[in-house]
VMD Tcl script that builds the backbone (N, CA, C; Angstrom):
set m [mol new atoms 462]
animate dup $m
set s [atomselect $m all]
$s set {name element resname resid chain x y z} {
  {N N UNK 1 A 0.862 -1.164 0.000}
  {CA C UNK 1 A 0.000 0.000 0.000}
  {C C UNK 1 A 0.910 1.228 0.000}
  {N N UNK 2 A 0.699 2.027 -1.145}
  {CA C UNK 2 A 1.966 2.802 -1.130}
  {C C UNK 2 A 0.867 4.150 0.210}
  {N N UNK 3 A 1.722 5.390 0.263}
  {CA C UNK 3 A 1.588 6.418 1.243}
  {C C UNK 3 A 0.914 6.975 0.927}
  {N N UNK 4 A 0.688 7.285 -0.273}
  {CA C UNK 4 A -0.612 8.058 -0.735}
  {C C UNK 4 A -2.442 7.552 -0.415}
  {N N UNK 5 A -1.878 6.074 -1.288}
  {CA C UNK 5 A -3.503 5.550 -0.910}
  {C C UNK 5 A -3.384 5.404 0.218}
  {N N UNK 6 A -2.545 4.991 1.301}
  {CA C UNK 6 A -3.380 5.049 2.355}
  {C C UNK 6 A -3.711 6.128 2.748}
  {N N UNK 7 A -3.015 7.042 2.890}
  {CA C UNK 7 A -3.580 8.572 3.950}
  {C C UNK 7 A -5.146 8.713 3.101}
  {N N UNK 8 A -5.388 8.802 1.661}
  {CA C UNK 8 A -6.405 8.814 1.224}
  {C C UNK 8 A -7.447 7.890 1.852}
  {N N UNK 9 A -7.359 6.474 2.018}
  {CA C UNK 9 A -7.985 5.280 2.496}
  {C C UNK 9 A -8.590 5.406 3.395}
  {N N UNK 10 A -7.619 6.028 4.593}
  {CA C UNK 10 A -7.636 6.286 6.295}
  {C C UNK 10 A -8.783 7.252 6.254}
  {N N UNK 11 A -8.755 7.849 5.386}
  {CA C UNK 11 A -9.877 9.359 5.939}
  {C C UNK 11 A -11.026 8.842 5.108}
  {N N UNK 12 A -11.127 8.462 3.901}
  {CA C UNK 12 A -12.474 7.993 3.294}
  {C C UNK 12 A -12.969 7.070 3.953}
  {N N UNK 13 A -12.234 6.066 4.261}
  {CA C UNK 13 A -12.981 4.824 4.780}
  {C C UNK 13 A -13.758 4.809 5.785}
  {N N UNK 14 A -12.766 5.608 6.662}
  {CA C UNK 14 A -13.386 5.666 8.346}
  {C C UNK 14 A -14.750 6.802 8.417}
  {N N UNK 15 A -14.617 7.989 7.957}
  {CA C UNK 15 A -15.835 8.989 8.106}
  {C C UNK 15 A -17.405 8.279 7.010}
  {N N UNK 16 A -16.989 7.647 6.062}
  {CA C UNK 16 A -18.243 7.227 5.712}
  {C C UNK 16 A -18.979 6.178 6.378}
  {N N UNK 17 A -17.918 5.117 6.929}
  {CA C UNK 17 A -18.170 4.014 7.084}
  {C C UNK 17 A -18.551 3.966 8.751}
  {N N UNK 18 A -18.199 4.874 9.001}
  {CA C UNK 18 A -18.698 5.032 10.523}
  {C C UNK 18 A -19.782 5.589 10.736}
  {N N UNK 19 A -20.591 6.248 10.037}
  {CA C UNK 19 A -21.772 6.723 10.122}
  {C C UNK 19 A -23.343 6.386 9.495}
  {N N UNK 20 A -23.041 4.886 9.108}
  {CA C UNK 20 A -23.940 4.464 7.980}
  {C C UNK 20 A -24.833 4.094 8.865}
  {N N UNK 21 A -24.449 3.296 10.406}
  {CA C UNK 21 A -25.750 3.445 11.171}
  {C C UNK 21 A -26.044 4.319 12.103}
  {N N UNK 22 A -27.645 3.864 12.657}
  {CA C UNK 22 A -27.875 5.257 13.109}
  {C C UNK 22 A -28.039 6.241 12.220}
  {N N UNK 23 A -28.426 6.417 11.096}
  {CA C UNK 23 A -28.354 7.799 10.106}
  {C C UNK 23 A -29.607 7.841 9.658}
  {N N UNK 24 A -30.093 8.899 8.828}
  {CA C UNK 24 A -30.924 8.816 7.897}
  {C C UNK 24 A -30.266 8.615 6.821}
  {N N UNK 25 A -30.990 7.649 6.013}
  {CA C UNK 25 A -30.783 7.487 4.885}
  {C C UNK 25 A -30.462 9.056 3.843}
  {N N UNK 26 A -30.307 8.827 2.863}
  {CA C UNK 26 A -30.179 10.229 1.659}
  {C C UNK 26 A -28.848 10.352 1.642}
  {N N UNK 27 A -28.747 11.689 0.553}
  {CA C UNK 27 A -27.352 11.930 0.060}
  {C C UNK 27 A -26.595 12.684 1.285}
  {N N UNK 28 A -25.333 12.576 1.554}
  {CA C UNK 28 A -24.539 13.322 2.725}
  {C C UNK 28 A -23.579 13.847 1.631}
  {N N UNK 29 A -22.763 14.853 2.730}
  {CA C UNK 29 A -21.781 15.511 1.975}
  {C C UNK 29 A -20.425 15.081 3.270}
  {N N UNK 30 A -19.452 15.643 3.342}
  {CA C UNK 30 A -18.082 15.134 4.171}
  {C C UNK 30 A -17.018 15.479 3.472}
  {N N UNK 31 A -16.182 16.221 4.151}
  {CA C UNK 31 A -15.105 16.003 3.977}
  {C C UNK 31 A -14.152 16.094 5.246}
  {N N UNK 32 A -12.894 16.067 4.463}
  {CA C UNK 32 A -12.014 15.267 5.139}
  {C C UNK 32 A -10.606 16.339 5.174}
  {N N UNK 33 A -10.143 16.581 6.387}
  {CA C UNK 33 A -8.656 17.681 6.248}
  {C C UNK 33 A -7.959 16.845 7.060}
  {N N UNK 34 A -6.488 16.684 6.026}
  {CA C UNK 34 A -5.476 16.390 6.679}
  {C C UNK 34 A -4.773 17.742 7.811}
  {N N UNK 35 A -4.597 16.654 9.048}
  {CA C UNK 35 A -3.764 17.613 9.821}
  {C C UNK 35 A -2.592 17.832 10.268}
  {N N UNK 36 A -1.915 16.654 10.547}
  {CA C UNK 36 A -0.495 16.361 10.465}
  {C C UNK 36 A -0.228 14.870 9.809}
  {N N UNK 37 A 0.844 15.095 9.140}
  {CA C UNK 37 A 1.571 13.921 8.866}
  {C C UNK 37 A 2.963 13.774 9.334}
  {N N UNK 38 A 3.335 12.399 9.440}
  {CA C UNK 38 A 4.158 12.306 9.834}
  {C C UNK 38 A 5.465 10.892 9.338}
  {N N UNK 39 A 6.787 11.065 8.785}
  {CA C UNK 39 A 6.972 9.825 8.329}
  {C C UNK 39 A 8.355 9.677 8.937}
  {N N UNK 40 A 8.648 8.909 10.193}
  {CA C UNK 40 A 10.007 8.745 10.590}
  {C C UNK 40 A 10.870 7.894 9.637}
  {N N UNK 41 A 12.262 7.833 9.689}
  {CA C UNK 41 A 12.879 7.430 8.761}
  {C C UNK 41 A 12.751 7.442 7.423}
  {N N UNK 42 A 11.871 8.090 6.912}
  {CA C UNK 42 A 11.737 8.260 5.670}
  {C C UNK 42 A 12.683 9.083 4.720}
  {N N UNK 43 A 13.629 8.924 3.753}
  {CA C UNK 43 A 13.969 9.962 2.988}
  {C C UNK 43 A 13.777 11.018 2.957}
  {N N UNK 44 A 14.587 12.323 3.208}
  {CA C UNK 44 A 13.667 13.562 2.953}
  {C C UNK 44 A 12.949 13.616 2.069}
  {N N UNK 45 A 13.280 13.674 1.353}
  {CA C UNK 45 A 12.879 14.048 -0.379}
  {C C UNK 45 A 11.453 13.370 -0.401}
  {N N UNK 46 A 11.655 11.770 0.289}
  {CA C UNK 46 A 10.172 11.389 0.085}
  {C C UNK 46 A 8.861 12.228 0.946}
  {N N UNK 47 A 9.488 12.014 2.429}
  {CA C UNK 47 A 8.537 13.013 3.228}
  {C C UNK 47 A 8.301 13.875 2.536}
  {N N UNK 48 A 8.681 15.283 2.443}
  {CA C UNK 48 A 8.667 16.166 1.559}
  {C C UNK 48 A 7.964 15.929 0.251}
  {N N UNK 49 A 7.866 15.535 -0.158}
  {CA C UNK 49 A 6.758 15.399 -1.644}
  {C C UNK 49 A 5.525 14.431 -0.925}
  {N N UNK 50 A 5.528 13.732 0.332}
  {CA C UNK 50 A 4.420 13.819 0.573}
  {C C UNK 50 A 3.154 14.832 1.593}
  {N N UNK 51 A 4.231 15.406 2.276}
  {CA C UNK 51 A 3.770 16.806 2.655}
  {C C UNK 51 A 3.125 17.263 1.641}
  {N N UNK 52 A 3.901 17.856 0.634}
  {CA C UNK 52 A 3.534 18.990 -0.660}
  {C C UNK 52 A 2.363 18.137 -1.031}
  {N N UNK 53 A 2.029 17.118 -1.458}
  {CA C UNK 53 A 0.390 16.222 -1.835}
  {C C UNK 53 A -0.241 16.667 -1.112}
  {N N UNK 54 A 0.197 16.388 0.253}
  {CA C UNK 54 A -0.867 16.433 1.601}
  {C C UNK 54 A -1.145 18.002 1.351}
  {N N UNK 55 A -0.312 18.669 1.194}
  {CA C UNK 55 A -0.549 20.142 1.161}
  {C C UNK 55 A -1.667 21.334 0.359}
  {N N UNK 56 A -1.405 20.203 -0.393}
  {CA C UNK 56 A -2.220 20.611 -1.895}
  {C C UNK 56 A -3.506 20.169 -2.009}
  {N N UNK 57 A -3.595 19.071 -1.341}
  {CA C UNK 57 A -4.787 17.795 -1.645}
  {C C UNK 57 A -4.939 17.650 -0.182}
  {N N UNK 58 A -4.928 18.216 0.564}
  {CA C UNK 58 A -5.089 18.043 2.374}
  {C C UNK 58 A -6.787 17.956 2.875}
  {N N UNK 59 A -7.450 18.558 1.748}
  {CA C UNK 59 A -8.862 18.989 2.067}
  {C C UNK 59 A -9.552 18.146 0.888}
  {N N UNK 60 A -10.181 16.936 1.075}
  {CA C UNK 60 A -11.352 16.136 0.121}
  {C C UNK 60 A -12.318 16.438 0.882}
  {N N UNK 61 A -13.306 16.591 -0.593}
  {CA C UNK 61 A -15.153 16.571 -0.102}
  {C C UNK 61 A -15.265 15.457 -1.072}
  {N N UNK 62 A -16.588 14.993 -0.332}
  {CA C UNK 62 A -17.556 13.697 -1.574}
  {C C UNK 62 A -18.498 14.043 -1.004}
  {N N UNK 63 A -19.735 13.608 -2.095}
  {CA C UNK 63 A -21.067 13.308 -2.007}
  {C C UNK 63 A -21.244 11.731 -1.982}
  {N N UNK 64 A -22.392 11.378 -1.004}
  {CA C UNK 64 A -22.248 9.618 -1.298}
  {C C UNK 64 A -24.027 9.488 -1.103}
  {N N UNK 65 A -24.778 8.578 -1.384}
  {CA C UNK 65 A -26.285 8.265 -1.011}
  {C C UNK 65 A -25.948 6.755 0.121}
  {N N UNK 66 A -26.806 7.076 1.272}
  {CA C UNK 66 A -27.137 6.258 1.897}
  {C C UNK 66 A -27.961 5.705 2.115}
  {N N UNK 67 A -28.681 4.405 1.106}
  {CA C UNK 67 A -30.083 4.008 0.991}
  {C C UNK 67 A -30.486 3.366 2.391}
  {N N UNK 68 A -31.435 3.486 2.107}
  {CA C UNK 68 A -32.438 2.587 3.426}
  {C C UNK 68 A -31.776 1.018 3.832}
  {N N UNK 69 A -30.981 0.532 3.118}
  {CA C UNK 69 A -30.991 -0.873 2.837}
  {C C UNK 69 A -29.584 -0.261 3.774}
  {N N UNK 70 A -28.437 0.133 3.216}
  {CA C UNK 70 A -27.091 0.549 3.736}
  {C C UNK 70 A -27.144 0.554 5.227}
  {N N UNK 71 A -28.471 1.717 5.782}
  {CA C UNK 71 A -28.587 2.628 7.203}
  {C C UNK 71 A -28.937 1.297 7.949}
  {N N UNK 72 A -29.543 0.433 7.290}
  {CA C UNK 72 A -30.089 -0.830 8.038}
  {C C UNK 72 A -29.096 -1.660 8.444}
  {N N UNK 73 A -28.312 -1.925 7.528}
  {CA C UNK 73 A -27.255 -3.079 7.622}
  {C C UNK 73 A -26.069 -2.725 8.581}
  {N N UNK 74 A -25.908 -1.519 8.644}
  {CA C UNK 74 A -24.510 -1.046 9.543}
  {C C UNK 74 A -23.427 -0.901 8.786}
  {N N UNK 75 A -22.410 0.057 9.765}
  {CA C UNK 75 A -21.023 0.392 9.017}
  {C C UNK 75 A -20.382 -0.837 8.464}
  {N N UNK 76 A -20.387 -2.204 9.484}
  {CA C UNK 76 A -19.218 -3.330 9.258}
  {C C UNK 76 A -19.630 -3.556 7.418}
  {N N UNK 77 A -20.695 -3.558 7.151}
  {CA C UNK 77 A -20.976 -3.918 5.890}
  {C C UNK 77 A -20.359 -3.283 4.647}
  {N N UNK 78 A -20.045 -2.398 4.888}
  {CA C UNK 78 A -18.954 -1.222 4.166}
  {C C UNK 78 A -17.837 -2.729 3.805}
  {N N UNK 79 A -16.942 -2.816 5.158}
  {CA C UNK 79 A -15.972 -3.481 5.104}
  {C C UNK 79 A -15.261 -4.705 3.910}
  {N N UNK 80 A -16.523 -5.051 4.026}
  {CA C UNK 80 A -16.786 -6.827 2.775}
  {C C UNK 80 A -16.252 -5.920 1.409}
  {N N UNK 81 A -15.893 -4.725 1.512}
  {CA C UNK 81 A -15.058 -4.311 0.083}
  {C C UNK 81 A -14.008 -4.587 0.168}
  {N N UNK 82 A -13.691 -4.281 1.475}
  {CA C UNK 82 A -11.785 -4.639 1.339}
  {C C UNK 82 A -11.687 -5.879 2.702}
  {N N UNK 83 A -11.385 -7.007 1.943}
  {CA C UNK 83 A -11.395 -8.003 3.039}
  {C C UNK 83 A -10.302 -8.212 3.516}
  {N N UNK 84 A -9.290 -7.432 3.560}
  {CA C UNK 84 A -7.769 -6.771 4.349}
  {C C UNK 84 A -8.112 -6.218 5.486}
  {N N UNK 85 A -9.502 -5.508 5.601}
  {CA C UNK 85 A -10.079 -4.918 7.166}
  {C C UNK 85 A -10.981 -5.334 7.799}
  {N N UNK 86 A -10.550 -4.852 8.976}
  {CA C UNK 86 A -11.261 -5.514 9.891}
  {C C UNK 86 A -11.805 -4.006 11.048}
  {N N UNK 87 A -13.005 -4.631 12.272}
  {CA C UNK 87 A -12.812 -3.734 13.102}
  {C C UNK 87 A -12.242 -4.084 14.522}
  {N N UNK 88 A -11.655 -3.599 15.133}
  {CA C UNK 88 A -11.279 -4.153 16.435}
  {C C UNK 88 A -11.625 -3.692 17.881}
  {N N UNK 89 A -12.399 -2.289 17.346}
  {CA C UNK 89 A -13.513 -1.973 18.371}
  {C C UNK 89 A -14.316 -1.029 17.755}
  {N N UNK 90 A -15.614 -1.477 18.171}
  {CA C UNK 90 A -16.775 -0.184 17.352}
  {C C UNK 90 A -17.742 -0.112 18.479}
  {N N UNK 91 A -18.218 1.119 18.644}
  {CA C UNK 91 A -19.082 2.013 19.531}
  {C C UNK 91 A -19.617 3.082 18.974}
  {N N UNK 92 A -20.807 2.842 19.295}
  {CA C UNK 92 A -21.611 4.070 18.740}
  {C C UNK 92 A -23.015 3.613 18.967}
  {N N UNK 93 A -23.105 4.968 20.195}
  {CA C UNK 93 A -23.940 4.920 20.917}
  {C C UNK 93 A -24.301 6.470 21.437}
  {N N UNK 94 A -25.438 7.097 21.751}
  {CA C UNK 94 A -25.317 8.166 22.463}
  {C C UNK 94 A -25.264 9.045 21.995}
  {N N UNK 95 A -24.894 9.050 20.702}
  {CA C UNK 95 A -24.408 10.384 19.991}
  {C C UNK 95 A -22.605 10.407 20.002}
  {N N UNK 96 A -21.865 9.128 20.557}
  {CA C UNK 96 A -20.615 9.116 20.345}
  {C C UNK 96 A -20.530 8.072 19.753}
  {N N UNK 97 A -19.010 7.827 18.985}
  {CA C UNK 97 A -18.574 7.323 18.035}
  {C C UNK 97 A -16.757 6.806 18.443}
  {N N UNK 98 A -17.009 5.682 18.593}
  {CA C UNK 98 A -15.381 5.389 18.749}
  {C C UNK 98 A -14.758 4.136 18.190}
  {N N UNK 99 A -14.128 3.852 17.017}
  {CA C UNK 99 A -13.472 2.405 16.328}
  {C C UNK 99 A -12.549 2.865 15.999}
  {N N UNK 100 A -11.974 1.297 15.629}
  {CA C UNK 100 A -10.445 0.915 15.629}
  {C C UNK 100 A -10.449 0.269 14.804}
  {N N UNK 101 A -9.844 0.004 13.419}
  {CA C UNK 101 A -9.890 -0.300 12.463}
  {C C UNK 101 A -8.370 -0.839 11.966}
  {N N UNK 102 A -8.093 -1.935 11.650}
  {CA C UNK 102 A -6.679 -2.615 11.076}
  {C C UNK 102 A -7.240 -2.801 9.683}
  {N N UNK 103 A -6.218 -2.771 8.888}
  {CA C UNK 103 A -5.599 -3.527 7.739}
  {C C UNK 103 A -4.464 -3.740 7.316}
  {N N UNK 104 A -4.530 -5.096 6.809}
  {CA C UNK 104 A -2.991 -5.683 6.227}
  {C C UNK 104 A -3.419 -6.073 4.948}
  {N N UNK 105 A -2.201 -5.113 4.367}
  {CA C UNK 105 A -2.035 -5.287 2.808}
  {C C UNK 105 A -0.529 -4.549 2.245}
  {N N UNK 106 A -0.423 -5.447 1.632}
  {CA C UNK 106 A 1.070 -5.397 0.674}
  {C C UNK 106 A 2.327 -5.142 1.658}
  {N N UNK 107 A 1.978 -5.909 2.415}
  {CA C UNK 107 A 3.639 -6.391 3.422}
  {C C UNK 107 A 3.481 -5.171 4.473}
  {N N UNK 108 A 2.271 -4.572 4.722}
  {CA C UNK 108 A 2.373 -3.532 5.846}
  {C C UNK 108 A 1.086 -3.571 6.377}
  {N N UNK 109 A 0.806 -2.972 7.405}
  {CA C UNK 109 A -0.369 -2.636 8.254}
  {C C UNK 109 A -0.601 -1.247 8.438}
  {N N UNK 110 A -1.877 -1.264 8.698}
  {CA C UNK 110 A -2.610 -0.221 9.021}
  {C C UNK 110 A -3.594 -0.179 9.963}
  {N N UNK 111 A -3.205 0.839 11.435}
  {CA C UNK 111 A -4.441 1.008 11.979}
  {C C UNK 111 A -5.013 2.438 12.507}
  {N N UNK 112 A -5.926 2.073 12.318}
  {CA C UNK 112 A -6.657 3.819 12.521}
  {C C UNK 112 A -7.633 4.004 13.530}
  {N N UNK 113 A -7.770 4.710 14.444}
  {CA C UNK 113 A -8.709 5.077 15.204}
  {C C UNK 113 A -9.498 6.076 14.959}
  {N N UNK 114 A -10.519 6.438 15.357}
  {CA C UNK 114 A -11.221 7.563 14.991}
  {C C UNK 114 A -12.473 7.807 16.027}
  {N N UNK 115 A -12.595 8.722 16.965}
  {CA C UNK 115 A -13.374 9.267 17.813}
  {C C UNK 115 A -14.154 10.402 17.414}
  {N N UNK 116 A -15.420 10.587 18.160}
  {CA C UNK 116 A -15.970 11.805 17.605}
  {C C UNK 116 A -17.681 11.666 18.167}
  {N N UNK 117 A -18.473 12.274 17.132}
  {CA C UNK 117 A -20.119 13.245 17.508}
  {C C UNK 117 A -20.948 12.419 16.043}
  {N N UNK 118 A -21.912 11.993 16.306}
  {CA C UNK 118 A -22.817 12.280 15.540}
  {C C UNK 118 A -24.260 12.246 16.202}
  {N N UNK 119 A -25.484 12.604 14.856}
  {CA C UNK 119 A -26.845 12.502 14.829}
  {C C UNK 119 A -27.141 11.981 14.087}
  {N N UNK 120 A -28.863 11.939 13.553}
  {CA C UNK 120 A -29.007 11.066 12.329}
  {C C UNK 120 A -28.778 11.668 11.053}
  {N N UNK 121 A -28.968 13.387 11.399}
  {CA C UNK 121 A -28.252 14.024 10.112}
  {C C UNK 121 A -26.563 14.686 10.004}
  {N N UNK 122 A -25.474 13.965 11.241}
  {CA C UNK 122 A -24.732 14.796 10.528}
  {C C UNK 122 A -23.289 14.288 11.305}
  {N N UNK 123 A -22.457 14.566 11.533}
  {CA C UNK 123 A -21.043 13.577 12.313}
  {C C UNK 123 A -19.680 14.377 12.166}
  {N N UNK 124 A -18.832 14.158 12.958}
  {CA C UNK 124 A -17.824 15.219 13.187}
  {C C UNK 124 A -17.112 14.472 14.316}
  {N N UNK 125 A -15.542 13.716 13.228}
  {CA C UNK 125 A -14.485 12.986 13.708}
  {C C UNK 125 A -13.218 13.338 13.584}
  {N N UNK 126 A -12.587 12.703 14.565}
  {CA C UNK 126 A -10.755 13.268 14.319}
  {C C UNK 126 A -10.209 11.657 14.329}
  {N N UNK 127 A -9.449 11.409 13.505}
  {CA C UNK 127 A -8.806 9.832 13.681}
  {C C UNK 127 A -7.434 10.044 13.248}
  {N N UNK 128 A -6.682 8.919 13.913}
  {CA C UNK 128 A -5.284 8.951 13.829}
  {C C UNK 128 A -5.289 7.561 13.485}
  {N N UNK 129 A -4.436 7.498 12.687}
  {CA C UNK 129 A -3.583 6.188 11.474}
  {C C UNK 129 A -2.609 6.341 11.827}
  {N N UNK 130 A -2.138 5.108 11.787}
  {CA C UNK 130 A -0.189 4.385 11.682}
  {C C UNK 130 A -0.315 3.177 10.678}
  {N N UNK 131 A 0.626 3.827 9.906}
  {CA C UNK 131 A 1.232 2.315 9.141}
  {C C UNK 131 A 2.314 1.769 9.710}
  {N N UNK 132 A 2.627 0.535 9.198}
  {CA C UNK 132 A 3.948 -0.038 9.804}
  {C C UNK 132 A 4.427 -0.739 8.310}
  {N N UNK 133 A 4.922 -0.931 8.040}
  {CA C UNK 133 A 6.011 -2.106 7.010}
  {C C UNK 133 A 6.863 -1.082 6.250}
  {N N UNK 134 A 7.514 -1.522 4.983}
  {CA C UNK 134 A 8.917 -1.294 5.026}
  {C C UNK 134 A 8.565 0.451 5.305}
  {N N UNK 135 A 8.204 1.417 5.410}
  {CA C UNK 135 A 8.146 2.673 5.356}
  {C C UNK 135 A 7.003 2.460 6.685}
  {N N UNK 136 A 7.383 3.433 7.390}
  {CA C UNK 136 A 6.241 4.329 8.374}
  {C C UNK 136 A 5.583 5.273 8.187}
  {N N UNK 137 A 4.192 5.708 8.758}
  {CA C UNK 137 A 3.891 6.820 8.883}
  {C C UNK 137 A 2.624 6.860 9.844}
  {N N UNK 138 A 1.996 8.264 10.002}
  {CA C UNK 138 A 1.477 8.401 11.350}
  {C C UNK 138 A 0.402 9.670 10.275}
  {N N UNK 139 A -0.220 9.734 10.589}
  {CA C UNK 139 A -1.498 10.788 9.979}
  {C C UNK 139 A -2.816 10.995 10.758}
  {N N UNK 140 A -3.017 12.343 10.695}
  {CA C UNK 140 A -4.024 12.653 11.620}
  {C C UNK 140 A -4.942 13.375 10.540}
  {N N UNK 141 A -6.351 13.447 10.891}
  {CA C UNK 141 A -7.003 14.326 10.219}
  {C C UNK 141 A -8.264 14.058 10.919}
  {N N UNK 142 A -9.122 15.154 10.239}
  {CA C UNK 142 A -10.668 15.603 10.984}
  {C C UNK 142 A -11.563 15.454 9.688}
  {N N UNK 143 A -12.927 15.080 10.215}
  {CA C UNK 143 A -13.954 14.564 9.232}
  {C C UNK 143 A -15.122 15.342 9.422}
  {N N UNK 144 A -15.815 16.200 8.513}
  {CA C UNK 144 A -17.272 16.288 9.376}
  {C C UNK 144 A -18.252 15.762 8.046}
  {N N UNK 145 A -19.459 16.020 8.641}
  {CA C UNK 145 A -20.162 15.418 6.975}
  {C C UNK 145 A -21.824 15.686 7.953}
  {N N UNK 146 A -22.778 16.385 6.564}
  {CA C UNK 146 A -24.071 16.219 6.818}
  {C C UNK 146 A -25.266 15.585 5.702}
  {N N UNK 147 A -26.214 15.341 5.960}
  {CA C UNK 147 A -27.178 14.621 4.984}
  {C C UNK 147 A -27.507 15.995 4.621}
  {N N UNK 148 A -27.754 16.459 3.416}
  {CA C UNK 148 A -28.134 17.245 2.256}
  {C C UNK 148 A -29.602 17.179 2.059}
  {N N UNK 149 A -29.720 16.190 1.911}
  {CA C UNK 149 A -31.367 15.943 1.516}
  {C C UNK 149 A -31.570 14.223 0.722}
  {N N UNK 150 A -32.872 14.066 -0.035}
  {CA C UNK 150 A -32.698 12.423 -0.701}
  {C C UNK 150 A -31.576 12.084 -1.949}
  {N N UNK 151 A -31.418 11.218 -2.086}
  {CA C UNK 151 A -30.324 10.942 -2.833}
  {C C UNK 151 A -30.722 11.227 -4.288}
  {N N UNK 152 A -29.783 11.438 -4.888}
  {CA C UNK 152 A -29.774 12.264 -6.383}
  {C C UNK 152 A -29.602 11.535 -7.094}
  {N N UNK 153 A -29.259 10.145 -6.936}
  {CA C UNK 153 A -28.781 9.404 -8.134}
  {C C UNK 153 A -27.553 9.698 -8.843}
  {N N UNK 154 A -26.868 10.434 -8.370}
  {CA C UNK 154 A -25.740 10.960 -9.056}
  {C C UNK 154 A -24.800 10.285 -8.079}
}
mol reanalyze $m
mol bondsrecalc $m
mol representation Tube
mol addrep $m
């Protein structure tokens, strides 16, 4: 898993996929800001050009629809896309939100936590990722996201 997709991975995966239950169904919006990164031992040159990505590309939005069928089934159901992940603690209850999320793929790991707020229209998380294999890194970022209205089909 090279450094890019994951920091990308870490923040898409976790803010959508954590909020599918408990929600109203319809289209949401979310995005996602990187806040620190971090890569020990890494090459300068490499850190550094992944800063400048992160720098440039630090802030993703998406639109996604959450049908009735999705809100029913729960976040884990997300997962069955990438069968490299897993969860290793999920909570969400109350209006709080707290999982732990691993994956192993391409000779490294990944795990991410992510704490935070939601309702049925709307959610607001901060999660921290570590990879481990031949390269390290450490990434933080914040999520918020609200339902818009019914889904657009788009």
């Amino acid at each position: 898993m090279n450094h890019r997709t994951f920091a990308i991975y870490a923040c898409l995966l976790i803010a959508p996929t954590a909020v599918q239950a408990q929600v109203q169904p319809g289209q949401w919006e979310a995005s996602t800001a990187i806040n620190s990164i971090d890569m020990p031992g890494a090459p300068p040159q490499v850190a550094q050009m992944m800063k400048s990505q992160m720098a440039s590309n630090g802030k993703t939005r998406m639109t996604y629809c959450i049908t009735p069928e999705q809100a029913a089934q729960g976040p884990q159901e997300m997962l069955k896309q990438n069968p490299s992940c897993r969860f290793t603690k999920y909570s969400m209850k109350g209006g709080v939100i707290s999982t732990e999320m691993s994956c192993s793929q391409n000779g490294g790991t990944m795990t991410a936590r992510a704490n935070g707020s939601y309702t049925p229209t709307s959610f607001n998380m901060t999660s921290n990722a570590v990879m481990s294999g031949r390269m390290s890194m450490r990434l933080s970022s914040t999520s918020v996201g609200r339902r818009i209205g019914p889904c657009t089909g788009k």
